[in-house]
C-alpha positions in Angstrom: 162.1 -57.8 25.4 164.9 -58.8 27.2 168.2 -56.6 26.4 170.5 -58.4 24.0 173.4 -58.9 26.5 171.2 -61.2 27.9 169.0 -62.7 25.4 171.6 -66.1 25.4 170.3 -67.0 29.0 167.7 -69.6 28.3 165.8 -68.5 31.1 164.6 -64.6 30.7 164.8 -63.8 34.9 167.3 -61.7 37.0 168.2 -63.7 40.4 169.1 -61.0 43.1 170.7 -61.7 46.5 171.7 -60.1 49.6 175.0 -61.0 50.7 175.6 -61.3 54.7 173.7 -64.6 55.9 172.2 -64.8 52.1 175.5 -66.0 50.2 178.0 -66.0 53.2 178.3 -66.5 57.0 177.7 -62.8 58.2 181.3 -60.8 57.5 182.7 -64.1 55.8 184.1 -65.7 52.8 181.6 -67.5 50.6 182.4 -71.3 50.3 183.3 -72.9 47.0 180.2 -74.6 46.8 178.2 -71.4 46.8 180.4 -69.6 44.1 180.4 -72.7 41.6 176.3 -72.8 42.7 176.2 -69.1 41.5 178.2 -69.7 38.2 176.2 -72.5 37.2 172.7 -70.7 37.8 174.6 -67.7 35.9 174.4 -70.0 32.8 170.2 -70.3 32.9 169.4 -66.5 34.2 171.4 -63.1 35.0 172.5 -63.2 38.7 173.2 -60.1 41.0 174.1 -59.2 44.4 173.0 -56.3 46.5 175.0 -55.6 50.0 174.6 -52.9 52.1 178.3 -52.4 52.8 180.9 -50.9 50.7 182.8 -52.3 47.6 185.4 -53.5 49.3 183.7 -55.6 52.1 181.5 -57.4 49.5 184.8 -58.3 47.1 186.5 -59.7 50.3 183.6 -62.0 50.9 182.4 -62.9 47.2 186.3 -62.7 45.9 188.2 -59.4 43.9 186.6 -60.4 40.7 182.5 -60.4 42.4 182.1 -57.3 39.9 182.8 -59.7 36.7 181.3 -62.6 38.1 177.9 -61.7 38.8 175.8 -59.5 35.5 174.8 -56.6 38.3 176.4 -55.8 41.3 175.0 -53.6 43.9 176.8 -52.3 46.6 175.4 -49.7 49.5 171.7 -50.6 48.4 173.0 -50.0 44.8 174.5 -46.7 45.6 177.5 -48.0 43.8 176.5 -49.9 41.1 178.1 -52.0 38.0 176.3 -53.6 34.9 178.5 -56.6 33.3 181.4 -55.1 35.1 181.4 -51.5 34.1 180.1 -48.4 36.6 176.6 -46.7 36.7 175.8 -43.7 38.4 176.7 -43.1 42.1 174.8 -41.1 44.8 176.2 -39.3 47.8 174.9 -39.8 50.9 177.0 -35.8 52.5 175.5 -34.2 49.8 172.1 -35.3 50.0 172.6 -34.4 54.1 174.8 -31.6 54.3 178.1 -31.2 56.3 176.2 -29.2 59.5 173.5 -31.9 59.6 175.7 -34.9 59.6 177.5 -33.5 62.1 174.6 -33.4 64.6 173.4 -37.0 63.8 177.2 -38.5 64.1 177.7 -36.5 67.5 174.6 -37.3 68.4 175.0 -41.2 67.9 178.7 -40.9 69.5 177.5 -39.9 72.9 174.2 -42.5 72.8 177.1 -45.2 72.2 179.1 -43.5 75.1 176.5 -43.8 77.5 175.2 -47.2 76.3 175.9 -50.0 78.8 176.7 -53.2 77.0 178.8 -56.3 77.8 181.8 -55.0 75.2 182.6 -52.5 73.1 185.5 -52.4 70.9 186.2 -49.8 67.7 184.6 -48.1 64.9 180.7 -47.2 65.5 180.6 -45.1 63.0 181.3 -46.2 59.3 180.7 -43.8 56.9 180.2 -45.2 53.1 179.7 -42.9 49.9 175.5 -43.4 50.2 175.0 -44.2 53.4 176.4 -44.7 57.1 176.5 -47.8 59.5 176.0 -47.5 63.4 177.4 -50.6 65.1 177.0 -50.1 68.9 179.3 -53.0 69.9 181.8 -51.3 67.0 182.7 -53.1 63.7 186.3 -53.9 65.1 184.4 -56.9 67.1 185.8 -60.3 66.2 183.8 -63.0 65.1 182.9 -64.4 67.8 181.8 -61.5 69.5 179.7 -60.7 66.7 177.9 -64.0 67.7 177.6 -63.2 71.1 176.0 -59.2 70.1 173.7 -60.5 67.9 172.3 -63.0 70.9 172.2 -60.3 73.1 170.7 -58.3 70.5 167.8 -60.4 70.3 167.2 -60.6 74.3 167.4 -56.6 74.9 166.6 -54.8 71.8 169.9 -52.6 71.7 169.6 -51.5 67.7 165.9 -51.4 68.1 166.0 -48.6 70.7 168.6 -47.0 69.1 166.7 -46.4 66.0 163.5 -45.4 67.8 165.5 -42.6 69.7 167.2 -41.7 65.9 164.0 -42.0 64.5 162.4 -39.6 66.9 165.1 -37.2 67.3 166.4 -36.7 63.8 162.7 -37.2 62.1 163.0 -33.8 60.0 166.0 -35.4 58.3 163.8 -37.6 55.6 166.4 -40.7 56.4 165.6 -44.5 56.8 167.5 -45.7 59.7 167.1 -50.2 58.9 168.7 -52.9 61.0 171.1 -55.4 59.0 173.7 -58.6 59.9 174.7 -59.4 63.6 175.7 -55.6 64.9 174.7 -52.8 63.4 172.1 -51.0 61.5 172.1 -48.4 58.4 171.1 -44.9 58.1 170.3 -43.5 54.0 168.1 -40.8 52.9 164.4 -42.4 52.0 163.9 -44.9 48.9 168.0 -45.3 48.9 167.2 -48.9 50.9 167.8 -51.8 48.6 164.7 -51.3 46.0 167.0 -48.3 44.9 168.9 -51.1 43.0 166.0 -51.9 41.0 166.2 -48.7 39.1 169.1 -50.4 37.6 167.0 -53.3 36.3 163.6 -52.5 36.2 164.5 -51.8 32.0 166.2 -54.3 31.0 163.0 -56.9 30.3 163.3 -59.5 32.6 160.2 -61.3 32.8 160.4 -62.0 36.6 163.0 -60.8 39.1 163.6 -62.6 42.5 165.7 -62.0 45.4 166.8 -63.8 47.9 167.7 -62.3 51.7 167.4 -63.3 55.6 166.5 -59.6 57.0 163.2 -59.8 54.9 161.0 -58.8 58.4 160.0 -55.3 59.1 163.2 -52.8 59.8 165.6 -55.6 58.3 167.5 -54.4 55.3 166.3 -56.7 52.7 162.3 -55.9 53.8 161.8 -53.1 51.1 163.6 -54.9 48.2 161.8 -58.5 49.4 158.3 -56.7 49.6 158.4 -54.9 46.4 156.0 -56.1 43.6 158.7 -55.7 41.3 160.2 -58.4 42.9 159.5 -62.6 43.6 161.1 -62.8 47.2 162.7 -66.0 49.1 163.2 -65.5 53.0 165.9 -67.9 53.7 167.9 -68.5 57.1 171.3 -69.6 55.5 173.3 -70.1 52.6 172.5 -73.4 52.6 168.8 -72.7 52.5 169.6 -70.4 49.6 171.8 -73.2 48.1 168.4 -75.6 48.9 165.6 -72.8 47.5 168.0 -72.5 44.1 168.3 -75.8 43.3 164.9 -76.2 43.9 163.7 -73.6 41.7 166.4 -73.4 38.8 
């Protein structure tokens, strides 16, 4: 049985979605159109979002009130989590680690990004988030545009996918999941703290089906775990305007 905050929904399902490339360009605003979409589908079924990046990131993209607007939202896999606007429990991704061992993996990735020869590099490679930390070889500083131009490059020369393999290999005592996500970067958690950790959130609350809906549903991309789960009903889509297509199809 569905729990009563949600038993006015005439449809008894819980809509999930990535954010970056799901709901929004990668790193931008979502358009009108996709935020009225996502309030009239909130009216048939509970809607939530789950990002890999921080609070902050996702309320710049999904607008300063995504926490009230959406019955779950997940950010950092669901490492920080809220339920109709109020907190849940956090995890920690130093504590889980430890101070000594973090340091080895951050110096470690420092000089691989020192030594890597790419067309540009700009600032911050490291970005460290309460559950997890991202690893952008180009740096998260890039502008748009170069964003494009690393993720094309990306896909020609395999920069994240040999950076994980040498992380993978070297730290592979440290029980962590290291999964590529949007145009530059890729994230490092402990194991199971991907994006089905969200679903410990929901898995409760009586929903008769839950779906969710993400573009890095292959193999090492960040929404692969949540998408392949049997807990979940999951849409591969290539835009927001395929998600836009897939929603109005379905709901």
């Amino acid at each position: 049985m569905v729990s009563q905050e949600f038993a006015n929904r005439p449809i008894n399902k819980l809509v999930l979605f990535d954010v970056d490339g799901t709901l929004t360009p990668a790193r931008q605003g979502a358009s009108l159109e996709m935020l009225e979409l996502l309030k009239e589908l909130r009216k048939k079924v509970a809607v939530g979002f789950v990002g890999g990046s921080n609070l902050a990131k996702i309320t710049e993209q999904l607008g300063n009130n995504a926490i009230d607007d959406f019955d779950f939202a997940f950010a950092e896999n669901g490492l920080t989590a809220y339920r109709l606007g109020k907190p849940l429990e956090s995890q920690s991704f130093i504590t889980f680690v430890g101070e000594e061992r973090y340091k080895k993996l951050v110096n470690f990735i420092l000089h691989y990004v020192a030594d890597l020869d790419i067309p540009i590099k700009r600032g911050t490679f490291v970005e460290f988030r309460n559950g997890m930390i991202n690893v952008s070889p180009i740096g998260r500083n890039a502008t748009i545009q170069e964003r494009h131009d690393f993720e094309a490059y990306d896909k020609v020369h395999g920069v994240r996918a040999a950076f994980v393999k040498v992380l993978q290999e070297r730290f592979a005592d440290y029980g962590l999941t290291f999964s590529i996500g949007g145009q530059i970067s890729f994230d490092i958690f402990p194991n199971g703290w991907d994006k089905t950790y969200a679903l410990r959130h929901v898995e409760d609350e009586g929903f008769e089906e839950i779906h969710f809906f993400g573009d890095k549903t292959f193999k090492g991309g960040n929404d692969y775990e949540i998408f392949a789960d049997s807990r979940t009903i999951g849409h591969s889509v290539t835009s927001p305007a395929d998600t836009a297509r897939i929603l109005r199809d379905l709901f």
